[in-house]
C-alpha positions as CSV (number, residue, x, y, z in Angstrom):
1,X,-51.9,32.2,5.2
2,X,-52.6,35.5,3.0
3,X,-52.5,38.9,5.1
4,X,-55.4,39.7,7.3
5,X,-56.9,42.9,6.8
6,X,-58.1,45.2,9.7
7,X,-60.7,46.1,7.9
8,X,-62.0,42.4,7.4
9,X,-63.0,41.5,11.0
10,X,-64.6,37.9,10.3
11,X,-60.9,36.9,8.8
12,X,-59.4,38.4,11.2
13,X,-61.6,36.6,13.8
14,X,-60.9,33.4,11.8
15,X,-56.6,33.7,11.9
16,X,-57.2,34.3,15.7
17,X,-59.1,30.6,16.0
18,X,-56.8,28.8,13.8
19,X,-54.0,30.2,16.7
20,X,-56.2,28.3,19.1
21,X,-54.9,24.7,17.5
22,X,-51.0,26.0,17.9
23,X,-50.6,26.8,14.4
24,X,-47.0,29.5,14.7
25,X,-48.0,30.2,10.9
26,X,-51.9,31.2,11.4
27,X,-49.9,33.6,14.6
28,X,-47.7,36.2,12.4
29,X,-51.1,37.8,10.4
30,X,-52.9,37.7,13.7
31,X,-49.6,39.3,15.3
32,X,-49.4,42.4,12.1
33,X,-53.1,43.5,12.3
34,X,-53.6,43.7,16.4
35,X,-49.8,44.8,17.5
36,X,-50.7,48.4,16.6
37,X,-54.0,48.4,18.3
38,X,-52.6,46.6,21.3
39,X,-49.4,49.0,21.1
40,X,-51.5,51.9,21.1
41,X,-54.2,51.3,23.7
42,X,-51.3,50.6,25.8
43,X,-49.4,53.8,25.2
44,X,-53.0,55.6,25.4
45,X,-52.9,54.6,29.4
46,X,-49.2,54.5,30.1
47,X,-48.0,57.3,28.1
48,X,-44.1,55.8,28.0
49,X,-43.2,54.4,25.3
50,X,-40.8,51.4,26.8
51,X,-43.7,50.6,28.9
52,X,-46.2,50.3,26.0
53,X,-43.9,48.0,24.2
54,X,-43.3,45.7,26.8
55,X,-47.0,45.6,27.0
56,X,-47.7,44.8,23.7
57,X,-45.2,41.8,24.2
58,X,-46.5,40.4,27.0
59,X,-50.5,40.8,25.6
60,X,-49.0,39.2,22.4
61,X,-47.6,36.5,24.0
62,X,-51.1,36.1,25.9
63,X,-53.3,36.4,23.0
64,X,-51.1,33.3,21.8
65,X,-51.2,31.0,24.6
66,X,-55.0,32.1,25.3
67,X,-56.3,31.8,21.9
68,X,-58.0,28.8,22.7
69,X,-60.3,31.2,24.8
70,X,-61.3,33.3,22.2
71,X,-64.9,33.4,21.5
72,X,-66.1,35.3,18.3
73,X,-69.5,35.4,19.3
74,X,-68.8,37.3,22.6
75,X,-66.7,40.1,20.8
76,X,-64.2,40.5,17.6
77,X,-60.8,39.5,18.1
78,X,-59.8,43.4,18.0
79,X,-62.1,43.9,20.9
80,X,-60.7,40.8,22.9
81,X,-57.3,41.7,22.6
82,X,-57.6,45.7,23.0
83,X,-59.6,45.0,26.0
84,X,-56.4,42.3,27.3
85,X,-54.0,45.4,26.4
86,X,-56.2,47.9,28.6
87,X,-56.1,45.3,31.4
88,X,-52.7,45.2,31.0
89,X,-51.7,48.4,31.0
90,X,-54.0,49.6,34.2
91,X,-51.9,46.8,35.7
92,X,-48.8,48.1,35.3
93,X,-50.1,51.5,35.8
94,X,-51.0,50.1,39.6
95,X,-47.8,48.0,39.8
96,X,-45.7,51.0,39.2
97,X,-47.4,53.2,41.4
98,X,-47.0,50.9,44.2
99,X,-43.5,50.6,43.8
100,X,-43.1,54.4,43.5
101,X,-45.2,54.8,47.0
102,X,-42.5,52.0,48.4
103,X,-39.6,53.3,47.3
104,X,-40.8,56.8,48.7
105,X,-41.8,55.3,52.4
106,X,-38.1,53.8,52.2
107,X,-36.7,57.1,51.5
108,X,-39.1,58.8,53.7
109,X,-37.9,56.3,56.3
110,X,-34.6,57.3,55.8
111,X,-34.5,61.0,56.4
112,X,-37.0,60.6,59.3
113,X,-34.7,58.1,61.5
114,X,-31.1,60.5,61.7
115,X,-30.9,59.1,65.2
116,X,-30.4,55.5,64.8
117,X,-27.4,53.4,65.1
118,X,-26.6,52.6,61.3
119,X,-23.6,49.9,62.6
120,X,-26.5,48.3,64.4
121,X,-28.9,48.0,61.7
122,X,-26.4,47.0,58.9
123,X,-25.6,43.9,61.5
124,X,-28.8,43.0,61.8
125,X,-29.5,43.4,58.2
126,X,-26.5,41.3,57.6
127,X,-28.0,38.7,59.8
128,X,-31.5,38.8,58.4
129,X,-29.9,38.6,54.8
130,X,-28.1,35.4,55.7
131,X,-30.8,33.6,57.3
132,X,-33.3,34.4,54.4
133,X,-30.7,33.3,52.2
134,X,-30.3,30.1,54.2
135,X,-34.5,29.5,54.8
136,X,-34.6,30.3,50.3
137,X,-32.3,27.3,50.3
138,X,-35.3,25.3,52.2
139,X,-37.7,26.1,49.6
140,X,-38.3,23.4,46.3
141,X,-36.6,25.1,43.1
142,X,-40.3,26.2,41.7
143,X,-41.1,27.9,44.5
144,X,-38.0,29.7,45.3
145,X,-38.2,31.0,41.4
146,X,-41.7,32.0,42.0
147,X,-40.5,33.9,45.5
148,X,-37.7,35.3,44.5
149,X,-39.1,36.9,41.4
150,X,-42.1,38.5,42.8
151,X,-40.5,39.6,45.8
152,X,-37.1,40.0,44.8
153,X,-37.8,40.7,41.4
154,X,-41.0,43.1,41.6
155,X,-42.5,41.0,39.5
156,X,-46.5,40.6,39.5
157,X,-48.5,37.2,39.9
158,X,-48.8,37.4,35.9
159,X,-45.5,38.8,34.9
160,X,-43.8,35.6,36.9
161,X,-46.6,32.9,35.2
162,X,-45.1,34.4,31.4
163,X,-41.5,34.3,32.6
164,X,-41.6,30.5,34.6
165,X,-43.8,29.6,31.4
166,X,-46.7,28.4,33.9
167,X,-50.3,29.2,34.9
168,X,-51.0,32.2,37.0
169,X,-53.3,30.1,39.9
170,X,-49.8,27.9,39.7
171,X,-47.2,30.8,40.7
172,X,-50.1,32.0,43.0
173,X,-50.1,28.5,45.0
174,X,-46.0,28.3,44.6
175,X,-45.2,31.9,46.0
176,X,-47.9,31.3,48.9
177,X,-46.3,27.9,49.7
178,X,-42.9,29.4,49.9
179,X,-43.7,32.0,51.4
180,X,-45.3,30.0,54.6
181,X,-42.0,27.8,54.5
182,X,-40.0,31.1,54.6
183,X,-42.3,32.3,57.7
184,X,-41.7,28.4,59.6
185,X,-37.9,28.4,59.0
186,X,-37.6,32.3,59.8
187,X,-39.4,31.7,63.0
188,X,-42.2,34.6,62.3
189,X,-45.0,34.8,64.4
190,X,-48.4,34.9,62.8
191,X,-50.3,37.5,64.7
């Protein structure tokens, strides 16, 4: 397939529905005219570079397994996939200020509590470790993947679906099912 030029939306359009029948060679011109524009909304929101790449990966990777969904009469192909890298990167906007907000309660936790008994705790977490570790053993092999990234891993509901290679609604139903199995073997109580 020749080069798709930017400027030629309708071909562009076109290279992005021949992706849609899992053509790899109909993927590379689709790949060289949207990267920069996906790259570049991402960096326009995240304003890291490392960030913005990893972005444009993981929308790449999207706009190729999604292609199918792709509908030139709703939008151009530039518009769908900008609007998948803004998505994207107000995700991991969120994802990162949650885990900033964590990490600070931990540390705020911390310095608050000088008057504890640290032998105590680091028992108890030692306990609490090895019966996790024990209840993980419980869980089927999809669903302690699924667990243990997102929860282990700080992964998000989407960012486990690309890595285990399956559909987000999928890793949503595998993480909540392990997750109750963890809660029955750990003997938590509900309310």
């Amino acid at each position: 397939m020749p080069p798709v030029r930017t400027s030629e939306p309708d071909a562009l359009d076109a290279a992005l529905a021949a992706c849609a029948g899992g053509d790899p060679d109909a993927f590379a011109p689709v790949y060289d005219a949207l990267a920069p524009a996906v790259f570049g909304t991402a960096l326009g929101v995240l304003r890291d570079n490392d960030h913005a790449a990893e972005v444009t990966q993981e929308v790449m990777i999207e706009v190729w397994q999604t292609a199918v969904r792709f509908d030139a009469s709703r939008g151009s192909a530039r518009t769908w996939v900008v609007t998948m890298a803004r998505r994207r990167a107000v995700d991991r906007v969120r994802s990162e200020q949650s885990r900033r907000v964590r990490d600070q309660k931990d540390v705020d936790g911390r310095l608050a509590g000088g008057g504890h008994d640290v032998v105590a705790e680091e028992v108890e977490h030692l306990l609490e470790s090895a019966a996790v570790r024990q209840c993980l053993g419980s869980l089927t092999q999809t669903q302690r993947d699924a667990v243990v990234r997102a929860y282990f891993g700080g992964l998000t509901y989407r960012e486990v679906a690309v890595e285990l290679g399956a559909a987000v609604p999928t890793v949503k139903s595998r993480i909540r099912d392990g997750l109750l199995r963890l809660r029955d073997c750990l003997g938590v109580n509900r309310g």
